[in-house]
GUBA-166264 format. One record per atom (N, C-alpha, C, O, CB): residue in one letter; x, y, z. Coordinates in steps of 0.02 Angstrom, whole numbers, plus 50000, padded with zeros to 5 digits. Last residue first. Glycine has a CB too. Layout:
! GUBA-166264
aXYZ ...
This chain:
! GUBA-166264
x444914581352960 x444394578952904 x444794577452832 x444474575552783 x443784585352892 x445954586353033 x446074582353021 x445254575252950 x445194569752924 x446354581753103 x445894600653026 x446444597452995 x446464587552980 x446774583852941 x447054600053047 x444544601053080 x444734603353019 x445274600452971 x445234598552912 x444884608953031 x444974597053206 x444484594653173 x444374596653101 x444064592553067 x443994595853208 x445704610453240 x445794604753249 x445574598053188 x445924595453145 x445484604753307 x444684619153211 x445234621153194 x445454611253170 x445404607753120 x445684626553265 x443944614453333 x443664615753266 x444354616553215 x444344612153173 x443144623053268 x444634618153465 x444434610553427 x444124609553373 x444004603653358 x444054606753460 x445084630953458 x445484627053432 x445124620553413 x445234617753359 x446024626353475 x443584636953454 x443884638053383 x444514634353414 x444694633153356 x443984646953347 x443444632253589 x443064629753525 x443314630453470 x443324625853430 x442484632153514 x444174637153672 x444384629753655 x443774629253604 x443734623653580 x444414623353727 x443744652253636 x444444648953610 x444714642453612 x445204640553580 x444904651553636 x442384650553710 x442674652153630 x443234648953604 x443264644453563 x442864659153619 x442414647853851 x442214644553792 x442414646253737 x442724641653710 x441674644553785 x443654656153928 x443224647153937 x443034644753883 x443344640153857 x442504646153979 x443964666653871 x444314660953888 x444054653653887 x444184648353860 x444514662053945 x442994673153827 x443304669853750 x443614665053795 x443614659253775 x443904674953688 x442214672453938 x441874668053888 x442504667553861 x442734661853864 x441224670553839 x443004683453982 x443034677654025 x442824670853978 x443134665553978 x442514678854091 x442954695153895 x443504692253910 x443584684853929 x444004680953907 x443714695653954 x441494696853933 x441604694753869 x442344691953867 x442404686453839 x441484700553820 x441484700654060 x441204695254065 x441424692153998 x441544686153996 x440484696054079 x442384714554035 x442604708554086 x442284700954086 x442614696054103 x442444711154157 x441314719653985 x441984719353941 x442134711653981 x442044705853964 x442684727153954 x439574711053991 x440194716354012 x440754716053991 x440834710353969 x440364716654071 x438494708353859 x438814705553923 x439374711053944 x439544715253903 x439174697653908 x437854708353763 x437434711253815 x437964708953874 x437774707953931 x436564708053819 x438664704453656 x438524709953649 x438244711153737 x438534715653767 x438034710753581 x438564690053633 x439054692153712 x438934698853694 x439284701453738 x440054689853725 x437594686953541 x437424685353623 x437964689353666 x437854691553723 x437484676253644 x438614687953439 x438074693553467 x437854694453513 x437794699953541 x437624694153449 x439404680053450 x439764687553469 x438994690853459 x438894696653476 x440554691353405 x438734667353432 x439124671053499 x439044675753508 x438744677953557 x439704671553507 x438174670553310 x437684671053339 x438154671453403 x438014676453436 x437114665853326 x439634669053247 x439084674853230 x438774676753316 x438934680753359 x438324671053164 x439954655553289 x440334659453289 x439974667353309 x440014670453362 x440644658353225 x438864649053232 x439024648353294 x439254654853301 x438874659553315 x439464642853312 x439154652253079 x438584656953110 x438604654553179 x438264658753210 x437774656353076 x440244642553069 x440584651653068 x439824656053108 x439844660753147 x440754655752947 x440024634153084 x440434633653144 x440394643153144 x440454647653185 x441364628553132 x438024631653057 x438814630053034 x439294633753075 x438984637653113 x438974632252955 x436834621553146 x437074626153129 x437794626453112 x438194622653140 x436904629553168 x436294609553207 x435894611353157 x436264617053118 x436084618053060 x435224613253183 x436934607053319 x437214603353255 x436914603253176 x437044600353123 x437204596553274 x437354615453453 x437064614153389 x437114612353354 x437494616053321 x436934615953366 x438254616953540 x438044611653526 x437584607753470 x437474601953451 x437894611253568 x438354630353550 x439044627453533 x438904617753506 x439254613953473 x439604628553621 x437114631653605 x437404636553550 x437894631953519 x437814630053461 x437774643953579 x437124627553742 x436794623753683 x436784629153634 x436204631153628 x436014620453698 x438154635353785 x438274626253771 x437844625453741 x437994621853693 x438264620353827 x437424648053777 x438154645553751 x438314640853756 x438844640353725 x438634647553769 x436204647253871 x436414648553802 x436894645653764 x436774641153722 x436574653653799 x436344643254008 x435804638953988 x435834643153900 x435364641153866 x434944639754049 x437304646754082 x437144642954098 x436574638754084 x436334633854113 x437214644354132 x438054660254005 x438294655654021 x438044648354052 x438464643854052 x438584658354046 x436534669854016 x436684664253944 x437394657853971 x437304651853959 x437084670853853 x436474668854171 x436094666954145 x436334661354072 x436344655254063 x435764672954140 x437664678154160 x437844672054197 x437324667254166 x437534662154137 x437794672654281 x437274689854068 x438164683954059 x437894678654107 x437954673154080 x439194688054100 x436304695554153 x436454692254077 x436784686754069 x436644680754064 x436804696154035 x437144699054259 x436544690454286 x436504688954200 x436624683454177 x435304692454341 x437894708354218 x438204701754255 x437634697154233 x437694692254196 x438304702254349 x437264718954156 x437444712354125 x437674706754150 x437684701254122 x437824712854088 x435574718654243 x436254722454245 x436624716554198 x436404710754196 x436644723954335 x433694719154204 x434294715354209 x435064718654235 x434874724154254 x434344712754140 x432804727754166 x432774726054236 x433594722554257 x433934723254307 x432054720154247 x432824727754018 x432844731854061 x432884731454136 x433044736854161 x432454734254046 x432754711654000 x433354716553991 x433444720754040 x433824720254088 x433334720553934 x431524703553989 x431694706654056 x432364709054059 x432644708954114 x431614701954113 x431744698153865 x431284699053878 x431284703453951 x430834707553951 x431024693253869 x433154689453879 x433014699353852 x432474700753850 x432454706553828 x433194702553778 x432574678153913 x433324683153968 x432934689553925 x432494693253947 x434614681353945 x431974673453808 x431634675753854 x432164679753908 x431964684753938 x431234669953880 x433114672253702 x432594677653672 x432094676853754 x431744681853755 x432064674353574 x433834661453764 x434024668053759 x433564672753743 x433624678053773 x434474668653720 x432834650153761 x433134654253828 x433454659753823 x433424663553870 x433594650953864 x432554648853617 x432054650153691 x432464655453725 x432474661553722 x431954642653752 x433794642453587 x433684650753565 x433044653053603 x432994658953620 x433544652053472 x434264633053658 x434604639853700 x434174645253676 x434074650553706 x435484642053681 x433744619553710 x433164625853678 x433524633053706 x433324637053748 x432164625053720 x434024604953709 x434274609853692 x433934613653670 x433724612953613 x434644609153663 x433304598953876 x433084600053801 x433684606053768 x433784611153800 x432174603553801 x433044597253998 x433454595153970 x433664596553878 x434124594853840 x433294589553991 x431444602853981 x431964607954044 x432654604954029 x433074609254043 x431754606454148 x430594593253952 x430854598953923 x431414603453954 x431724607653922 x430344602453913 x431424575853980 x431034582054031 x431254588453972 x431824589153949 x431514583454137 x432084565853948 x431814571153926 x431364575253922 x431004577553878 x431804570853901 x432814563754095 x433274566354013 x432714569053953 x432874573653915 x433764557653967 x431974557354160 x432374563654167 x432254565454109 x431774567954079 x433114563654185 x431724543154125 x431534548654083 x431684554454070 x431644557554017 x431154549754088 x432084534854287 x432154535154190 x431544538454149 x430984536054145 x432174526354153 x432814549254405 x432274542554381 x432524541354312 x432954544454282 x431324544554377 x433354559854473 x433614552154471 x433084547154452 x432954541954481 x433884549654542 x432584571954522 x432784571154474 x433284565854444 x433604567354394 x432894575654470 x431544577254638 x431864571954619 x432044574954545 x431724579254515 x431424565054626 x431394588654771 x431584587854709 x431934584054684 x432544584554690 x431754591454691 x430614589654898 x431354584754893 x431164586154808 x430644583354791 x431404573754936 x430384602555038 x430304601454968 x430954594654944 x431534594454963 x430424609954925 x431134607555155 x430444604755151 x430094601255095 x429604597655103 x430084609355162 x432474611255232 x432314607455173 x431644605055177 x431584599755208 x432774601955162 x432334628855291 x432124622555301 x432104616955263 x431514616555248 x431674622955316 x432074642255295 x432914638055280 x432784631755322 x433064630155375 x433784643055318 x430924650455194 x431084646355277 x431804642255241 x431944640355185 x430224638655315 x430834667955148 x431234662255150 x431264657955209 x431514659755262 x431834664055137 x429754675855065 x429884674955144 x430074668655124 x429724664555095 x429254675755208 x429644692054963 x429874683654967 x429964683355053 x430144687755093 x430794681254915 x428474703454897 x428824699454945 x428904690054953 x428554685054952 x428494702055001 x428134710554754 x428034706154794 x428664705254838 x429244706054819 x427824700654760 x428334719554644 x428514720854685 x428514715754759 x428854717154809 x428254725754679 x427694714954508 x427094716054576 x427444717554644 x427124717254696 x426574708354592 x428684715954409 x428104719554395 x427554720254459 x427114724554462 x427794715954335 x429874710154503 x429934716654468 x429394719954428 x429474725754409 x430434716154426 x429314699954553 x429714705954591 x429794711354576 x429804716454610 x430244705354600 x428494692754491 x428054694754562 x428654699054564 x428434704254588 x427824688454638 x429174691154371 x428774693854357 x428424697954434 x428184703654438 x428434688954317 x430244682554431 x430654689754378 x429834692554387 x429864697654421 x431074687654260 x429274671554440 x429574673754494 x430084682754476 x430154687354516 x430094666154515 x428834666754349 x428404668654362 x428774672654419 x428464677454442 x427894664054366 x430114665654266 x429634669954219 x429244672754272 x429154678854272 x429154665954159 x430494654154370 x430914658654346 x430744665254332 x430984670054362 x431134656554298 x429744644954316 x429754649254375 x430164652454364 x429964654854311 x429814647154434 x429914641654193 x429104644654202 x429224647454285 x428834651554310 x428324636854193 x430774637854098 x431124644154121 x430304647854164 x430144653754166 x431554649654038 x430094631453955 x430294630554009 x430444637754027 x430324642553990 x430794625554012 x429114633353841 x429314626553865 x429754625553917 x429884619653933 x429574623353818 x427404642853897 x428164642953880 x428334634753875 x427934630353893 x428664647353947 x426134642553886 x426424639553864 x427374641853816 x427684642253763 x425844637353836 x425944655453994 x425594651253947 x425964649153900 x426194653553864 x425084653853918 x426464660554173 x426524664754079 x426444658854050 x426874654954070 x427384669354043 x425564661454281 x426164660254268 x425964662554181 x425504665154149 x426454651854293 x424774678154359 x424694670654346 x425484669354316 x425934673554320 x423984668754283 x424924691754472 x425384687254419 x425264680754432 x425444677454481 x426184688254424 x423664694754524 x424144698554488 x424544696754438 x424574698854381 x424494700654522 x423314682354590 x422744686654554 x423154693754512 x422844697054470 x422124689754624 x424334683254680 x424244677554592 x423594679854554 x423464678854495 x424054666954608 x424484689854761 x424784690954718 x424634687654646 x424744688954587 x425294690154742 x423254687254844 x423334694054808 x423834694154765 x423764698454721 x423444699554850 x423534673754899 x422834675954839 x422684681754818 x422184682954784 x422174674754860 x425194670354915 x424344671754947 x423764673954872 x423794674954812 x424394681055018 x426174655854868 x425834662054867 x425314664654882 x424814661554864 x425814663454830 x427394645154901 x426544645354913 x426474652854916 x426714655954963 x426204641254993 x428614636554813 x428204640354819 x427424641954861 x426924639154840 x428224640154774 x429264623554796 x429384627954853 x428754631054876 x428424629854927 x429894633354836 x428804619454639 x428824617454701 x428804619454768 x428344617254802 x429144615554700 x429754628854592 x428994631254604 x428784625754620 x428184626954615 x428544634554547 x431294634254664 x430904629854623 x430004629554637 x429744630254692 x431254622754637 x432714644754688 x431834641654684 x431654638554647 x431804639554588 x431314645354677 x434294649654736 x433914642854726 x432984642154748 x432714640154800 x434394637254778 x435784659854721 x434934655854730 x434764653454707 x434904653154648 x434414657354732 x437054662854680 x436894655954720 x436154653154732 x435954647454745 x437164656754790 x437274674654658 x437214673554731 x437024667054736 x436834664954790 x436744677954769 x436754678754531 x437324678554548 x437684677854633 x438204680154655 x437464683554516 x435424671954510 x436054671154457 x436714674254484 x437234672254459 x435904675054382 x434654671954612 x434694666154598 x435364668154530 x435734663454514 x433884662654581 x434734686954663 x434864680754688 x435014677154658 x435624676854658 x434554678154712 x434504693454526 x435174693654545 x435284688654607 x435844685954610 x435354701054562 x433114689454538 x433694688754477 x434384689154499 x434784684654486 x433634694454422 x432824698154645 x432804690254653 x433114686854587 x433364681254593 x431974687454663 x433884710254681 x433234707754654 x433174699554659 x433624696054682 x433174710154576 x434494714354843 x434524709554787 x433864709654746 x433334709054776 x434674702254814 x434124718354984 x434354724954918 x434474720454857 x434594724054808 x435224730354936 x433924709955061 x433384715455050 x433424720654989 x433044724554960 x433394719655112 x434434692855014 x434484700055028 x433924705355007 x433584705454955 x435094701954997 x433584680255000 x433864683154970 x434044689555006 x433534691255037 x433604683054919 x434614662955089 x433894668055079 x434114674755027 x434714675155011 x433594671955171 x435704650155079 x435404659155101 x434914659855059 x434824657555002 x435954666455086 x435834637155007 x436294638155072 x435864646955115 x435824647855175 x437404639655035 x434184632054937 x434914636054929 x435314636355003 x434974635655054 x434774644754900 x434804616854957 x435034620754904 x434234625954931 x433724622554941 x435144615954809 x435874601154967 x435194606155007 x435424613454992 x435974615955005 x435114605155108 x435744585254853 x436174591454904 x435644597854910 x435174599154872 x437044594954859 x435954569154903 x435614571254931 x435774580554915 x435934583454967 x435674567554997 x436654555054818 x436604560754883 x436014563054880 x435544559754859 x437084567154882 x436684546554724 x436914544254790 x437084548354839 x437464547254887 x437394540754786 x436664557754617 x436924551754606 x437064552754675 x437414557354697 x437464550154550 x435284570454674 x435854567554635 x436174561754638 x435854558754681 x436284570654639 x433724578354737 x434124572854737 x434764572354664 x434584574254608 x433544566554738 x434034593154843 x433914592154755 x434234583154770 x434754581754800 x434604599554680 x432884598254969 x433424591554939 x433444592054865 x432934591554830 x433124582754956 x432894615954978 x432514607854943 x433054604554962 x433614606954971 x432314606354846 x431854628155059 x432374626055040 x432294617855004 x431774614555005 x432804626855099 x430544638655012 x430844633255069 x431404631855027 x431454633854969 x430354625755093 x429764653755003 x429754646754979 x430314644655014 x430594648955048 x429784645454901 x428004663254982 x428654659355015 x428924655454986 x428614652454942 x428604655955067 x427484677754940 x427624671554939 x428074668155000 x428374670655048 x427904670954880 x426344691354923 x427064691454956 x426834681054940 x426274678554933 x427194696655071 x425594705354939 x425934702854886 x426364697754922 x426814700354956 x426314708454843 x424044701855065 x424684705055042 x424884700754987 x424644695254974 x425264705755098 x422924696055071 x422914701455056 x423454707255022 x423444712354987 x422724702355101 x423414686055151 x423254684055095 x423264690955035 x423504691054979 x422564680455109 x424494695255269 x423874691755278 x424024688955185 x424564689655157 x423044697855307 x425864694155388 x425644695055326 x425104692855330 x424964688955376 x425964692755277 x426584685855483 x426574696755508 x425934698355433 x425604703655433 x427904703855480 x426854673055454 x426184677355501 x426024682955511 x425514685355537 x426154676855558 x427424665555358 x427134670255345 x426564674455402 x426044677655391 x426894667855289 x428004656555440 x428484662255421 x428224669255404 x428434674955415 x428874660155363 x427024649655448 x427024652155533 x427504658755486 x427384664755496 x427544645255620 x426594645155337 x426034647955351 x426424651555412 x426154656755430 x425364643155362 x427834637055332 x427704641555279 x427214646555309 x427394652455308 x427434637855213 x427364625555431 x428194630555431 x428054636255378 x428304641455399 x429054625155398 x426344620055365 x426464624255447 x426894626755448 x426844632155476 x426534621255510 x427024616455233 x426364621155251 x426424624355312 x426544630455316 x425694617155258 x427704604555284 x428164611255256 x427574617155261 x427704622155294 x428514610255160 x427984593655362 x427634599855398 x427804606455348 x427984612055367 x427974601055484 x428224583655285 x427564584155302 x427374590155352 x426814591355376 x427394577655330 x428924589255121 x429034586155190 x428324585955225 x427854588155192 x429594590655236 x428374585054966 x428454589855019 x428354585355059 x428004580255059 x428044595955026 x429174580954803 x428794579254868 x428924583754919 x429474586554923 x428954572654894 x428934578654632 x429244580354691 x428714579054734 x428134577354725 x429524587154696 x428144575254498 x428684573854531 x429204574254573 x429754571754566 x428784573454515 x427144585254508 x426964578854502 x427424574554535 x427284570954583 x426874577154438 x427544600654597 x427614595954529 x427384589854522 x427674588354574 x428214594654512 x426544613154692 x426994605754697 x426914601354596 x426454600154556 x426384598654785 x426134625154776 x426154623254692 x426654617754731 x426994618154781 x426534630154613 x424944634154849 x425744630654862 x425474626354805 x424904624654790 x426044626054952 x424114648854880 x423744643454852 x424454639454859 x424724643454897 x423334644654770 x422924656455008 x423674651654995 x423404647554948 x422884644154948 x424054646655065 x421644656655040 x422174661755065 x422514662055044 x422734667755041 x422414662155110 x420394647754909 x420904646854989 x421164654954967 x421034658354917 x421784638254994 x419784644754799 x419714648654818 x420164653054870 x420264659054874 x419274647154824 x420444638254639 x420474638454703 x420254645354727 x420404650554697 x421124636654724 x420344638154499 x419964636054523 x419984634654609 x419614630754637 x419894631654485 x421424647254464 x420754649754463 x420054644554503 x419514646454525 x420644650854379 x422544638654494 x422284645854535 x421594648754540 x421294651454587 x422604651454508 x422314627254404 x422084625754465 x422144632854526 x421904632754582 x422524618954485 x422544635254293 x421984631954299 x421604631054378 x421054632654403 x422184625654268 x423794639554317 x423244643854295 x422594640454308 x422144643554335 x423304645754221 x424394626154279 x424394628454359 x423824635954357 x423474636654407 x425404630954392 x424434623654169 x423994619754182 x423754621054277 x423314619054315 x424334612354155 x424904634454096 x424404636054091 x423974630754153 x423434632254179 x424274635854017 x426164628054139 x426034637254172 x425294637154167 x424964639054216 x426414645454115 x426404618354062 x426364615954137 x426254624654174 x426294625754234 x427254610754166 x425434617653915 x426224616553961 x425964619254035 x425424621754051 x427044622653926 x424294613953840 x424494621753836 x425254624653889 x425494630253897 x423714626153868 x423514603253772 x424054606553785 x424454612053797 x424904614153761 x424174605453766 x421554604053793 x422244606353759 x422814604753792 x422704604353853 x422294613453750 x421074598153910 x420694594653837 x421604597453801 x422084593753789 x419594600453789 x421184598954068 x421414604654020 x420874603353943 x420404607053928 x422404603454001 x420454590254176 x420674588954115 x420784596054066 x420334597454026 x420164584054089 x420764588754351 x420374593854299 x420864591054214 x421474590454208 x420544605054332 x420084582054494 x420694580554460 x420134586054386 x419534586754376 x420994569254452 x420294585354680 x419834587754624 x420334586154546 x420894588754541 x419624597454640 x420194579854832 x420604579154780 x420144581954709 x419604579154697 x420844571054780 x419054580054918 x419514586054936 x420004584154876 x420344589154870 x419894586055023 x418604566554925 x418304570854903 x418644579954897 x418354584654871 x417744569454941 x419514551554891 x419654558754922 x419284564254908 x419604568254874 x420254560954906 x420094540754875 x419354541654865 x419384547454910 x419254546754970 x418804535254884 x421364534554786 x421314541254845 x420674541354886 x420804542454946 x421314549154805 x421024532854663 x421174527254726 x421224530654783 x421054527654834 x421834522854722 x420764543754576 x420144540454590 x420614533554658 x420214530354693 x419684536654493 x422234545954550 x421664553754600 x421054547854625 x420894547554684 x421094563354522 x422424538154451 x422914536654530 x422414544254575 x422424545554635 x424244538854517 x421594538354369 x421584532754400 x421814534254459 x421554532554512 x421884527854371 x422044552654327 x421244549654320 x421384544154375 x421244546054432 x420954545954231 x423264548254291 x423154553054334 x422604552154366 x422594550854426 x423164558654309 x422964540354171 x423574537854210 x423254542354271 x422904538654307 x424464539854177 x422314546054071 x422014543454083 x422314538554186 x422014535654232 x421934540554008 x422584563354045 x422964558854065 x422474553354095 x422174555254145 x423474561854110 x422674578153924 x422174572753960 x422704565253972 x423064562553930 x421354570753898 x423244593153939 x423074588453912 x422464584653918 x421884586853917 x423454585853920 x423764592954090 x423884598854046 x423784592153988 x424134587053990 x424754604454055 x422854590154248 x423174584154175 x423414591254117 x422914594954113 x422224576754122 x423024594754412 x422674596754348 x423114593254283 x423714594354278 x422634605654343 x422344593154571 x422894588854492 x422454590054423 x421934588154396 x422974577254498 x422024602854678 x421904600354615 x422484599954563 x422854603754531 x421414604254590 x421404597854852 x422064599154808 x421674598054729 x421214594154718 x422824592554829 x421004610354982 x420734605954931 x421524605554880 x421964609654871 x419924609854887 x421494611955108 x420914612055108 x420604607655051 x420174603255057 x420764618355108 x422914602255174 x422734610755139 x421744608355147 x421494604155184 x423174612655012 x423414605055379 x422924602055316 x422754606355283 x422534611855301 x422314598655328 x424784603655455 x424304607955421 x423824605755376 x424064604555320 x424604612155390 x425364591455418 x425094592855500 x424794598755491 x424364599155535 x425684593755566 x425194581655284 x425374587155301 x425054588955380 x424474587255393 x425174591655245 x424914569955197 x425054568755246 x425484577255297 x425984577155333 x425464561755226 x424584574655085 x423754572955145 x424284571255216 x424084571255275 x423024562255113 x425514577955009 x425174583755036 x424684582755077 x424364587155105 x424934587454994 x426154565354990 x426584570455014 x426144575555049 x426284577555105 x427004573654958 x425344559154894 x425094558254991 x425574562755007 x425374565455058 x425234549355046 x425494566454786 x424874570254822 x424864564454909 x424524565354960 x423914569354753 x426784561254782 x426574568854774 x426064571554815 x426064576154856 x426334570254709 x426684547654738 x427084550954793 x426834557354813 x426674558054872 x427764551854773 x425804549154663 x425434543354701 x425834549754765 x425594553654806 x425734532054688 x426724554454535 x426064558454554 x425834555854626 x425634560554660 x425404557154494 x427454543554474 x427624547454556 x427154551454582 x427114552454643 x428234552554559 x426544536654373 x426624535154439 x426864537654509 x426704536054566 x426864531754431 x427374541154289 x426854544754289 x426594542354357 x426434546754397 x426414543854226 x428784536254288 x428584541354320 x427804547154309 x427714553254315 x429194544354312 x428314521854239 x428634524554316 x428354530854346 x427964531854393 x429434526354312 x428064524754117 x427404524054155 x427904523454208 x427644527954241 x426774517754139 x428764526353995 x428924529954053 x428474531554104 x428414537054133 x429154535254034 x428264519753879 x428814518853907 x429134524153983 x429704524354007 x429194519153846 x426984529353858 x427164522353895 x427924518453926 x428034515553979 x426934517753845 x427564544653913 x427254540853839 x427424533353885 x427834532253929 x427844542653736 x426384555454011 x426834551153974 x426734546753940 x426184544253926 x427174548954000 x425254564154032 x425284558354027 x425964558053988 x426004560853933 x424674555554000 x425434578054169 x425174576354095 x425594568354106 x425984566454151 x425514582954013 x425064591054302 x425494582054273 x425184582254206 x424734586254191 x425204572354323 x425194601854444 x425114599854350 x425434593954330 x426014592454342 x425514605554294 x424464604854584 x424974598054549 x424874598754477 x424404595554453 x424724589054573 x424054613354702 x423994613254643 x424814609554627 x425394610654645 x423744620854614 x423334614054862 x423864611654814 x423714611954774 x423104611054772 x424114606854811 x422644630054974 x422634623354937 x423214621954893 x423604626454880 x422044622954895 x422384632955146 x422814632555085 x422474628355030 x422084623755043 x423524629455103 x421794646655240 x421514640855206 x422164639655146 x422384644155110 x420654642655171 x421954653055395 x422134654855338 x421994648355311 x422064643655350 x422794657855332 x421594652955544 x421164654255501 x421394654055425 x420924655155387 x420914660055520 x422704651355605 x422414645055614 x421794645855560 x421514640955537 x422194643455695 x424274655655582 x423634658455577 x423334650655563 x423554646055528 x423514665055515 x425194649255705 x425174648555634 x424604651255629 x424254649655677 x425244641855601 x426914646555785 x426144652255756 x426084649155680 x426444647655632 x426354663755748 x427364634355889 x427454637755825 x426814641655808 x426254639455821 x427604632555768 
């Protein structure tokens, strides 16, 4: 396998402290970073950076006795974009590969990443990222099935083709992120933001290995309230139109269909008629054909089970 033998990586891990009742998964961090010593590529330096201050993190970096582990205390909160900002700036390497606290990389995913990337130097715009195990109830499923097309934006990958990144995956060279850091305290949608941002403001290149190298857990106790579970449609809609112009309405429509309009409909802070409202405005940006499709699916079993529910209050 090729691998530039000269190119330097490093890890960057953002974690913050949980609330006691969910000292498990402050604990997966342990998983995480041997995920990355045990790599057949060795990165150079990793930094767990606490968004906050995590006394939990502190401990599990100090059993390591790892002089190549660098653990950094934010002091602020500033969410998991700023806390990976941190650890860009403080890396020097070729490559910098982002991993979550709570996931894990296979042990050759670096060497497989570094060989995909060989026609390329650091110098260039360009990333990678790998395929995952997403874990689920008593499986396993391997996501994405394809890479993106040359003529796809990467929006239109992942919303209407099935794609699949997670910044996990990710390892970017040291020309692009010196371009596009991640965007500061969003509460979610941070790859996504950072990824809409390398394509369509830095033009960057994606190099896809179709390799499951990455295991994205999501079967523990706390999941659930992971910000990323969170009903935050009006977030998520006011950031989709943040990148309009770039957009076509399909990925619109698909986008709000998959992270707007259920938690619209779910709101319990709001009355049935401004639901109602705030719909037909959201479906303004959508296509005749896409707006047709909503009243089927969603609208019209809402206004009957409201209806419903009416008669019988």
């Amino acid at each position: 396998m090729e691998v530039k033998s000269q190119a330097t990586v490093d890890a960057v891990i953002p974690t913050y402290e949980r609330p006691a009742d969910r000292q498990a998964q402050n604990q997966m961090l342990r998983d995480a970073l041997s995920s990355v010593l045990a790599q057949t590529y060795p990165v150079s330096n990793i930094f767990v950076i606490a968004d906050g201050k995590s006394q939990t993190a502190r401990s599990i970096v100090g059993q390591f006795h790892n002089e190549h582990i660098y653990f950094i205390e934010s002091g602020e909160k500033n969410g998991g974009g700023s806390a990976r900002n941190i650890g860009i700036r403080s890396s020097q390497a070729d490559y910098v590969a982002f991993l979550d606290d709570d996931d894990i990389w296979g042990p050759n995913k670096i060497e497989r990443q570094l060989s995909a990337l060989a026609n390329y130097s650091s110098e260039d715009l360009v990333f990678s990222f790998t395929q995952v195990q997403s874990e689920e109830v008593g499986r396993f499923d391997l996501l994405p099935l394809q890479g993106p097309k040359t003529e796809w934006s990467l929006a239109e990958y992942i919303f209407l083709h099935n794609g699949y990144i997670t910044t996990s995956t990710i390892m970017a060279s040291r020309a692009l992120l010196a371009k596009n850091m991640f965007t500061e305290k969003l509460p979610k949608h941070q790859d996504w933001d950072w990824l809409f941002k390398a394509d369509f403001f830095c033009k960057a290149k994606s190099v896809f290995v179709k390799m499951p190298l990455t295991t994205y857990r999501t079967q523990y106790p706390g999941r659930s309230m992971s910000v990323s579970q969170r009903n935050t449609w009006q977030f998520s809609h006011n950031w989709i139109l943040k990148f309009k112009s770039y957009l076509n309405p399909a990925i619109i429509a698909s986008f709000d269909r998959g992270h707007v309009v259920d938690g619209l409909l779910n709101d319990h802070s709001m009355s049935k008629l401004v639901k109602l409202i705030k719909l037909f405005q959201i479906m303004q940006d959508f296509s005749w054909a896409d707006q047709r499709e909503e009243w089927r699916i969603k609208i019209k079993p809402f206004i009957k089970s409201q209806l419903r529910g009416s008669k019988h209050a």
